[in-house]
N, C-alpha and C positions, 0 to 999 in steps of 0.2 A: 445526442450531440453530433455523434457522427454524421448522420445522413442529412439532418440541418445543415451542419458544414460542409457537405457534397452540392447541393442542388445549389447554394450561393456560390460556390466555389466555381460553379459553371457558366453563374451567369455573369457575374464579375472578374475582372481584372486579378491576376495571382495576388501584387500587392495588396490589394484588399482582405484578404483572407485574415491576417493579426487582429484587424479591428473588427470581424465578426467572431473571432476565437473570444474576442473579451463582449461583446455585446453577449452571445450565447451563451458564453459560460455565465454570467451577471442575470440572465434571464433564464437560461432553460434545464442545461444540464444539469447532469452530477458532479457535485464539486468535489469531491474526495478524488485523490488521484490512482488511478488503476496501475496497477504492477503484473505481472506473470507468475514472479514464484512467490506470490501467496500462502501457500503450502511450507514453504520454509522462512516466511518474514509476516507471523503471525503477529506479532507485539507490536507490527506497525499499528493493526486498526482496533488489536483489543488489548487492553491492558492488564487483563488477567492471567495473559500466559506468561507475568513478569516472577521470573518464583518458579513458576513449574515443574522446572528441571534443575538436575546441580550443578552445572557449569555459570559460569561469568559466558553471557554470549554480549559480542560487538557482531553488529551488522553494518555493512555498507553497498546500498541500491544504487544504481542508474541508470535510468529506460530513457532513449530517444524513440520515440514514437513517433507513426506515419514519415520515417523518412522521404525525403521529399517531395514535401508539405509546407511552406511556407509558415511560418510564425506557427508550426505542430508542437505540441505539448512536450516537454522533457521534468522530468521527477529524478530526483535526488532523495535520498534518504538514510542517515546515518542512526544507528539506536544502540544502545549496552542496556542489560541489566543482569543481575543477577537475586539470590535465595541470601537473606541472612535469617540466618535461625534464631539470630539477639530479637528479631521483632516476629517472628515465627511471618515471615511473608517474603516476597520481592520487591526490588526498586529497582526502576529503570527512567533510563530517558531518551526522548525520542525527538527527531530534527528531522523537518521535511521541508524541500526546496520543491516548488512544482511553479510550471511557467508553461503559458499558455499564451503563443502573439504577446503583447504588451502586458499582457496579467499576469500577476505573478502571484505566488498565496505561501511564505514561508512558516513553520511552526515548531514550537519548542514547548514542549508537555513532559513534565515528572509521573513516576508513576508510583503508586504502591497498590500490593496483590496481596491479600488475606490468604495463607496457603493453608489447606487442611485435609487430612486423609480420610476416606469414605471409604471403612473396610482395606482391606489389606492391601487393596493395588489402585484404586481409584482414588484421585486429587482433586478439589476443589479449590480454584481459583476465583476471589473475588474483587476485582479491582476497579482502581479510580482512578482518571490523570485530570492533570491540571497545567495550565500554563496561558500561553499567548497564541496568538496568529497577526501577522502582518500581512496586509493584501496591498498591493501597488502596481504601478502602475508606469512601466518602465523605458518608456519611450516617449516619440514626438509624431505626428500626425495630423499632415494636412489635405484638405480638400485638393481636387484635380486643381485649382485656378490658385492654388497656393496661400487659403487662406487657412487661420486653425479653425478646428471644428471646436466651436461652443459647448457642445455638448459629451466629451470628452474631457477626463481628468488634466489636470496640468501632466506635463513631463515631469517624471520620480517621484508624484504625490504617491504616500502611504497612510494606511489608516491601520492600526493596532486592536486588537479587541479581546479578551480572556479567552476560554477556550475550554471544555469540561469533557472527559468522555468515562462513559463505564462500559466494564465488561463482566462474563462471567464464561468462567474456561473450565472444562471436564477431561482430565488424561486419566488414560491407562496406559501398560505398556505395550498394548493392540489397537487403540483405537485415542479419538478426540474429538470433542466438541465444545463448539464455544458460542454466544454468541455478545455481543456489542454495541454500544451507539456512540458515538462521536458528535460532536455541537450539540451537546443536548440543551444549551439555553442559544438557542439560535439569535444570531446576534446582527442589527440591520448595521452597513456599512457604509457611511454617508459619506463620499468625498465633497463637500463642500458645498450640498445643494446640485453640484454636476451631474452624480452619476449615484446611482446608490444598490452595492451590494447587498441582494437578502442572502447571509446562510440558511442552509437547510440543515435540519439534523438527519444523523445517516445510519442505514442500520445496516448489522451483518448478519450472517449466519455461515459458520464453519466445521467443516465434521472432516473425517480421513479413520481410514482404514487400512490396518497391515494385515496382507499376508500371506507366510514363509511356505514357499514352492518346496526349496529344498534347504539343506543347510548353509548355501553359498546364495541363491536367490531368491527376494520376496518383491510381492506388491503391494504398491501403496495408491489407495482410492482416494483422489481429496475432492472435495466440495467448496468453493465460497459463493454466496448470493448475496448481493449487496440490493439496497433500494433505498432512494432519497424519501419514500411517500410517493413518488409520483410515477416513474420508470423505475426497470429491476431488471437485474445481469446477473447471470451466472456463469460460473467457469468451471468445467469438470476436466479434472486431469486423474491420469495414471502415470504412477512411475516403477520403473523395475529397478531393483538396487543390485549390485554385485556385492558382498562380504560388507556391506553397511559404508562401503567406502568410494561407493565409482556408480553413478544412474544414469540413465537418460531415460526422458517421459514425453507424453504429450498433453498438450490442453487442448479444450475446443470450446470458444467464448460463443457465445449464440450472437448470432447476426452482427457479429465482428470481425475473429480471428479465428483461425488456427494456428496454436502454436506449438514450438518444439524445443526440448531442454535437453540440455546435459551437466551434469557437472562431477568433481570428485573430488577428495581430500588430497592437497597438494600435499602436508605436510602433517603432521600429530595434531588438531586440531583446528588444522587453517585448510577452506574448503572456497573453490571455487566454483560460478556455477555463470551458465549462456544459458540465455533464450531467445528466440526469433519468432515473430508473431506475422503471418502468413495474412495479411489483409482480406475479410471474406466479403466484407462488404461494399458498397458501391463505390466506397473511396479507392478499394482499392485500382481503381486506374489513376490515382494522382499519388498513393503511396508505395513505397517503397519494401512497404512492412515496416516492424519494431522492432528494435535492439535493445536488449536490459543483462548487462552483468552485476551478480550477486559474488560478496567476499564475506566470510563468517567467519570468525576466529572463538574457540572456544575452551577452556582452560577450568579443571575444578580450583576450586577456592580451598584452603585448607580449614578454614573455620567452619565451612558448611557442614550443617550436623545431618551425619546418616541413619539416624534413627527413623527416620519415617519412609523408608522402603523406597526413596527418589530412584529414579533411572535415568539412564545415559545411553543416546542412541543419534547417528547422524540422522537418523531419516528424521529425527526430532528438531524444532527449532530451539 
């Protein structure tokens, strides 16, 4: 999607740019909206890390992307879940705001995660969400001589449609893998005969790796590779931790970004975190790079049962 939106971006008018962010994203790209700290806002795109761990986790995203950029992508993302042992799994749920130029795509999905132990330190995560997505369309748009474009939704139409994702997630307390699909009943999205969104379904693969330098320092390896079927991105990051309370890392997205993190535990369970995404690609002479701060607040429950050998770690989401 990137380099589609560079070579139009060059030969058109900046205002023009919103209405090729929603033509391409309706035609080409990846609809799923991209984040940096992946690595720690895991239960965004798989539903089986819901349970995994013992705390009640709340998260809260927000990435401005290709700062300026004209109608560029911005993602919001809010999620809670936690472990109840009454149903031996987790529940959670998850809310995504993402906007693109005039397209908008918000979602609200439940979860629940089959949790079970594999030998003494490994957990088996098996989950399902369910819910909605609304896609709209949030603006007004007219041709140079000021007429409206026909072919263009009205101004604030939205269209609603279910929404289904699985996962399957593997922890220990050294390592993780998972992997997911999201729209698995890909859903066509007609605004009125105007304009018609196909979903894609989307898949992922995620893994990470700890490991302790010394007693106050380790590393952590992550992985995600996502692919609609058609194109495929991955993101490789390292982060060094201090005493499990204080990191900074990097990532390096293939023929995108380079990016750079930091973050640390402000308080007994409430952790803040920056990242800036260094534009590698050809956009970058109209962007600015990306901004996305992360807030996690995390608290055990008192009802959660410790019978099954759970663990508790920041570098954990």
């Amino acid at each position: 999607m990137k380099n589609i939106m560079f070579r139009y971006h060059n030969v058109f008018i900046r205002p023009l740019l919103a209405v090729f962010c929603l033509v391409f994203l309706l035609a080409y790209s990846q609809q799923d909206p991209q984040i940096t700290h992946n690595m720690f806002n895991r239960f965004m795109y798989n539903p089986a890390v819901a349970g995994a761990y013992p705390e009640f986790h709340a998260t809260l995203l927000h990435r401005n992307q290709w700062v300026g950029v004209d109608g560029a992508p911005t993602t919001s993302n809010l999620n809670a879940y936690a472990y109840l042992s009454q149903i031996q799994g987790g529940v959670g749920i998850n809310v995504i705001n993402d906007k693109a130029g005039m397209f908008s795509a918000k979602t609200v999905t439940a979860s629940y995660a089959y949790q079970t132990m594999l030998g003494q330190k490994h957990r088996l995560g098996m989950g399902l969400s369910f819910g909605f997505m609304q896609y709209g369309y949030d603006g007004t748009w007219v041709t140079p001589d000021n007429t409206a474009d026909q072919f263009l939704p009205d101004a604030n139409a939205s269209k609603s449609v279910p929404d289904i994702g699985l996962g399957l997630y593997l922890s220990h307390p050294d390592y993780y893998i998972g992997v997911s699909a999201t729209h698995i009943v890909p859903m066509e999205v007609d605004f009125d005969g105007v304009a018609v969104y196909n979903q894609a379904r989307h898949y992922y693969l995620l893994g990470g790796y700890d490991y302790d330098l010394t007693d106050d320092f380790s590393l952590r390896l992550n992985m995600l590779t996502k692919t609609d079927g058609v194109s495929l991105q991955t993101d490789y990051n390292i982060n060094t931790f201090f005493r499990d309370s204080h990191w900074a890392g990097i990532s390096y997205r293939y023929e995108d970004a380079l990016c750079f993190l930091i973050g640390f535990e402000v308080a007994n369970g409430f952790t803040f975190a920056y990242a800036f995404d260094m534009v590698t690609s050809k956009l970058s002479t109209q962007a600015n790079g990306s901004h996305e701060v992360f807030l996690r607040y995390a608290f055990e429950l008192d009802f959660v049962g410790r019978q099954d050998t759970r663990y508790s770690n920041l570098r954990y989401p």
